[in-house]
Backbone bond lengths (Angstrom), bond angles and torsions (degrees), N, CA, C in turn:
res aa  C-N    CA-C-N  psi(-1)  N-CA   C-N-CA  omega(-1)  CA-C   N-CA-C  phi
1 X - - - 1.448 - - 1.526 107.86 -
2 X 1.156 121.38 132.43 1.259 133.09 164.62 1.410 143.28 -71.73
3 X 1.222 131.75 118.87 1.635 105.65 -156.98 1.630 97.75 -116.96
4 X 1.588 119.32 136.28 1.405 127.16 178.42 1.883 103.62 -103.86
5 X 1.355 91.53 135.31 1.558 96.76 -179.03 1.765 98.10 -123.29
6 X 1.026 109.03 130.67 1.678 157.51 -143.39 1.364 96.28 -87.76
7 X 1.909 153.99 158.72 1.471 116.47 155.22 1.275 73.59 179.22
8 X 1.385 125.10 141.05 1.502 137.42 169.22 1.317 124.14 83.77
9 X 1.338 147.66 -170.35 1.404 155.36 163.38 1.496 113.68 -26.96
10 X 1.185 129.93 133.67 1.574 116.32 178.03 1.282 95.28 -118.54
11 X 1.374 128.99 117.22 1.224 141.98 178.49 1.564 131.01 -51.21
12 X 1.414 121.05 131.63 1.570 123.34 -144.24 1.057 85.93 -135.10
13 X 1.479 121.25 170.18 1.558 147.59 -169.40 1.660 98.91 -78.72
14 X 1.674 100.02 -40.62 1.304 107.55 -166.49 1.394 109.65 -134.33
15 X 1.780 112.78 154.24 2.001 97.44 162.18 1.937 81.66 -141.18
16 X 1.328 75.67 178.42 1.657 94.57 -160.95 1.307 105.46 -141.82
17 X 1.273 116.08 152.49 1.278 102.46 173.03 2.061 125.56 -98.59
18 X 1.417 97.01 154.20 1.251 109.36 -175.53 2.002 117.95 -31.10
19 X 1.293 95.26 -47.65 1.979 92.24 -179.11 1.881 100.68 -71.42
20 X 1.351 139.32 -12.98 1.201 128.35 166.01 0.957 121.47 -94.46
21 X 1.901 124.40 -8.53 1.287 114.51 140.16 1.516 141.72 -68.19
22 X 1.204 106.20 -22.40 1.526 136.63 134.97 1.473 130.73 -24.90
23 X 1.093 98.21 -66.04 1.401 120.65 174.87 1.139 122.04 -46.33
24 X 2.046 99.07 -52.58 1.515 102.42 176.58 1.255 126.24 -91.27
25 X 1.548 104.09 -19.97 1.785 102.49 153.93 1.139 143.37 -64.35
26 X 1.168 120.43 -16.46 1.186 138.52 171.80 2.077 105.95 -63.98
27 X 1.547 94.66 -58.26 1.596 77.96 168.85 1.307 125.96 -121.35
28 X 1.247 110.42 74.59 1.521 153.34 170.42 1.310 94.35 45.48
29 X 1.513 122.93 94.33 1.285 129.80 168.86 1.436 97.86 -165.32
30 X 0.981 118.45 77.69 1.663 123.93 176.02 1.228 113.26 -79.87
31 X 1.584 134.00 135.80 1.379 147.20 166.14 1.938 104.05 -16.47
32 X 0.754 121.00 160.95 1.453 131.83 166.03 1.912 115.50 35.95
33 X 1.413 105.70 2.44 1.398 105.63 169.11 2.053 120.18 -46.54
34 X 1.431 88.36 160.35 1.377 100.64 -156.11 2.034 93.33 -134.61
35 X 1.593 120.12 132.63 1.214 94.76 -147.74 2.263 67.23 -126.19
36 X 0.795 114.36 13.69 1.398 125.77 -159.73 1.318 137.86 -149.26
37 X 0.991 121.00 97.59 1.741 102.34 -178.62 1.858 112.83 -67.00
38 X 0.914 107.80 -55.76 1.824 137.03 -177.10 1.849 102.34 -92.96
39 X 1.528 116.96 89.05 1.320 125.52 141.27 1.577 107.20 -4.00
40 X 1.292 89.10 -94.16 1.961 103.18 -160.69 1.233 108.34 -54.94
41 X 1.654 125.89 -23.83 1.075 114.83 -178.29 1.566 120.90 -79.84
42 X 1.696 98.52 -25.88 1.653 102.73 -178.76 1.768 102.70 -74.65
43 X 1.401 105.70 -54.68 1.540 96.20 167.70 1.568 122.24 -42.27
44 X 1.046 134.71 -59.32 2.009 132.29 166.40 1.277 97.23 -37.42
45 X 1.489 121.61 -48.75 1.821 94.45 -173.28 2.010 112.01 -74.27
46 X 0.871 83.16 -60.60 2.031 86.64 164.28 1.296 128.30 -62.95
47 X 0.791 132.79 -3.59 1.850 135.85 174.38 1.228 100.46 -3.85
48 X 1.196 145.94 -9.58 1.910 126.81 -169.45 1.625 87.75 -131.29
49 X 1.048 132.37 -4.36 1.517 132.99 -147.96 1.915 106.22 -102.08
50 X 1.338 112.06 115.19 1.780 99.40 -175.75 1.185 96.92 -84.33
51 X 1.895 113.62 139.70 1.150 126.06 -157.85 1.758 98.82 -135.08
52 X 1.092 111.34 134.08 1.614 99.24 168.75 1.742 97.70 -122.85
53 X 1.776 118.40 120.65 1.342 101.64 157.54 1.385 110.72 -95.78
54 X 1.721 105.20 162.38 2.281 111.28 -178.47 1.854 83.18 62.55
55 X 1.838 142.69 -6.60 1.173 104.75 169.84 1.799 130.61 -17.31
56 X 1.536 92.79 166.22 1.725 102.88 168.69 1.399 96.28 -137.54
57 X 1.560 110.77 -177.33 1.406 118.68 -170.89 1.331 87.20 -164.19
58 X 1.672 105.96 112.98 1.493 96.95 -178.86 1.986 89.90 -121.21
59 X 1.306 125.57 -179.09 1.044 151.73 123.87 0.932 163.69 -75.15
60 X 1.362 145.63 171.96 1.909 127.32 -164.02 1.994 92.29 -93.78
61 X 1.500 111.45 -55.73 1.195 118.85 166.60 1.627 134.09 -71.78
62 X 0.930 101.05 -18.65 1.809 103.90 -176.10 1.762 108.49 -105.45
63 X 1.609 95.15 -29.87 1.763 85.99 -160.00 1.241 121.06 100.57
64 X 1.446 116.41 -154.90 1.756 108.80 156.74 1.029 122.09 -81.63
65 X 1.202 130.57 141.75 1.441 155.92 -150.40 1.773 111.11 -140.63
66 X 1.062 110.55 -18.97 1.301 102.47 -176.51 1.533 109.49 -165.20
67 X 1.571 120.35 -169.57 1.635 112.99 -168.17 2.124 101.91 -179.88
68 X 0.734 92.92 137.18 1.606 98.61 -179.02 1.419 133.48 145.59
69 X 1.018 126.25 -159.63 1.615 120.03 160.53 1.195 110.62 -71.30
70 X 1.624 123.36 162.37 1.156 123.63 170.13 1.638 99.17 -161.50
71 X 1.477 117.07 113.28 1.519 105.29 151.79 1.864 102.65 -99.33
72 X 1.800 91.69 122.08 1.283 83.16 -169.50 1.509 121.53 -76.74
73 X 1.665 118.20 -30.76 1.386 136.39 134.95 1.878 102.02 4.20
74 X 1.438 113.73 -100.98 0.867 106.94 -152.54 2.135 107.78 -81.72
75 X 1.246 107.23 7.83 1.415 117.73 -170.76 2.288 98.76 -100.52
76 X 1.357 90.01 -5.95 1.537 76.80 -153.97 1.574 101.03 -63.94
77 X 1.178 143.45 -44.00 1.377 137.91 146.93 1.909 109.62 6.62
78 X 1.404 92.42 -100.23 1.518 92.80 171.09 0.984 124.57 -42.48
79 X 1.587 138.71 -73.62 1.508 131.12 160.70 1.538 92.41 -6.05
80 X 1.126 107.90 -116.94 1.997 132.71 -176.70 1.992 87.71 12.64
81 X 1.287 89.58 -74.98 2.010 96.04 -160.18 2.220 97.82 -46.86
82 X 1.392 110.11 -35.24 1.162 101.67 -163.52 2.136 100.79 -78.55
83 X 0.991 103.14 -55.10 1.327 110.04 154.70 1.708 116.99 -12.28
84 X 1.103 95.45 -81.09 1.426 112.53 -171.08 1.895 109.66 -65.53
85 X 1.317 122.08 -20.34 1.447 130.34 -169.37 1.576 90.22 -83.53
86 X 1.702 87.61 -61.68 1.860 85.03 169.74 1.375 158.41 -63.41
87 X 1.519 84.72 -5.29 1.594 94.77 170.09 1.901 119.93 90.89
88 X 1.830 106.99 -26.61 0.624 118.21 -158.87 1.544 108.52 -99.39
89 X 1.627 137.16 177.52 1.555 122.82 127.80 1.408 111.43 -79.99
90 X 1.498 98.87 149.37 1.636 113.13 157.99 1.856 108.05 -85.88
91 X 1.556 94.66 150.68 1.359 90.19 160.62 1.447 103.29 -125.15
92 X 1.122 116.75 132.34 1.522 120.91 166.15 1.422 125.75 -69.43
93 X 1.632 138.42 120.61 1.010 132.26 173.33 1.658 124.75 -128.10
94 X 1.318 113.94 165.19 1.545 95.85 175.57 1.553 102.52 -89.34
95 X 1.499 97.34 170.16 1.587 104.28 179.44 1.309 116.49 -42.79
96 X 1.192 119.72 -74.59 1.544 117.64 -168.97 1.934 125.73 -44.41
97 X 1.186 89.39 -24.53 1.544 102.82 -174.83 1.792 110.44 -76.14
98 X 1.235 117.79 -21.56 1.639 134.19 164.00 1.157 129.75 -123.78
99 X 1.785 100.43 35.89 1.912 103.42 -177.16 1.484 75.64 -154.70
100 X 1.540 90.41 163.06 1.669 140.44 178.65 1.528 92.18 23.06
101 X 1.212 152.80 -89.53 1.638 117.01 -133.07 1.642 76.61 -107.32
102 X 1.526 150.59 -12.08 1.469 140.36 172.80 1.895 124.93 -95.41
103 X 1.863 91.81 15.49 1.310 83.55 -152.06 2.302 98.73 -87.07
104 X 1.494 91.00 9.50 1.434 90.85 -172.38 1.793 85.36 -133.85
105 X 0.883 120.24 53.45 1.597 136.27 174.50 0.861 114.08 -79.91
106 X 1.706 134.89 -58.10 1.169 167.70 178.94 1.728 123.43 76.21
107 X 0.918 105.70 -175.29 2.057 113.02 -155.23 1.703 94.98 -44.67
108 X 1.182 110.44 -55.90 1.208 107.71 -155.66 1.936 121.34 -52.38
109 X 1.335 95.64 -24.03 1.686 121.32 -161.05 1.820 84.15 -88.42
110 X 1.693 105.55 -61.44 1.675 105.54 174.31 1.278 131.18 -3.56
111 X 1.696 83.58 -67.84 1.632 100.92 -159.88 1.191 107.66 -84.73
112 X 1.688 118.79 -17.47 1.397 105.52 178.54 1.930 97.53 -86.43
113 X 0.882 150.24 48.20 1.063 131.84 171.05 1.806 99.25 -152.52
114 X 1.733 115.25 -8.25 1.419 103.92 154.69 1.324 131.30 -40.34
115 X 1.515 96.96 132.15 2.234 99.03 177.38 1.355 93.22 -94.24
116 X 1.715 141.19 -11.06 1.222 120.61 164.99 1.464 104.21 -148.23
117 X 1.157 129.20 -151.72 1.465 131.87 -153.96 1.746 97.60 165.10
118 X 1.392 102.01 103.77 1.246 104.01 158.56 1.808 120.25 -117.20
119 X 1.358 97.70 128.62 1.312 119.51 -169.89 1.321 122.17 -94.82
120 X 1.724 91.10 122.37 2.232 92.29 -170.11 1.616 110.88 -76.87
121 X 1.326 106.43 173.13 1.387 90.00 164.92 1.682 127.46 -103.17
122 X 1.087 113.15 154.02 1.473 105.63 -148.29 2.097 97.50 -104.71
């Protein structure tokens, strides 16, 4: 058996830069957050609530920008402040729609397949 040893950057669909990881830490939305252990169970407690799990958050200018859980329901607050810092809209998507065969799709495909859209003020 052969053994492979692993060492440096592990290559992503996307990178971002450090002040928009910032950005979203600051109001508690960190890269790769997890808002759930149990799917079905977080959905039974939210039933009215739009939820993206593995979400993305791409942009018209940046692309994707971000990746994780998201109930956007109870996140839209934060979203809104990051939105608005950035200048930009977010579009909200589910995983599959900005990973592996969509993750070089680009804006136009994005936005048509956002479940929400939060809008900064301009």
């Amino acid at each position: 058996m052969e053994i492979f040893h692993l060492s440096g950057h592990m290559p992503s669909e996307f990178s971002t830069e450090k002040d928009i990881i910032d950005l979203f830490n600051k109001h508690n939305l960190m890269p790769g957050r997890m808002i759930s252990g149990s799917k079905s169970t977080y959905r039974d407690q939210y039933p009215n609530n739009t939820i993206a799990f593995n979400g993305n958050i791409v942009t018209k200018k940046r692309g994707k920008i971000w990746y994780g859980d998201l109930d956007v329901t109870l996140d839209f607050d934060n979203l809104k402040s990051v939105a608005d810092e950035l200048g930009e809209d977010l579009y909200i998507l589910h995983e599959m729609d900005a990973r592996f065969e969509n993750e070089n799709a680009g804006f136009k495909y994005w936005k048509s397949k956002a479940i929400a859209t939060i809008i900064c003020k301009k």
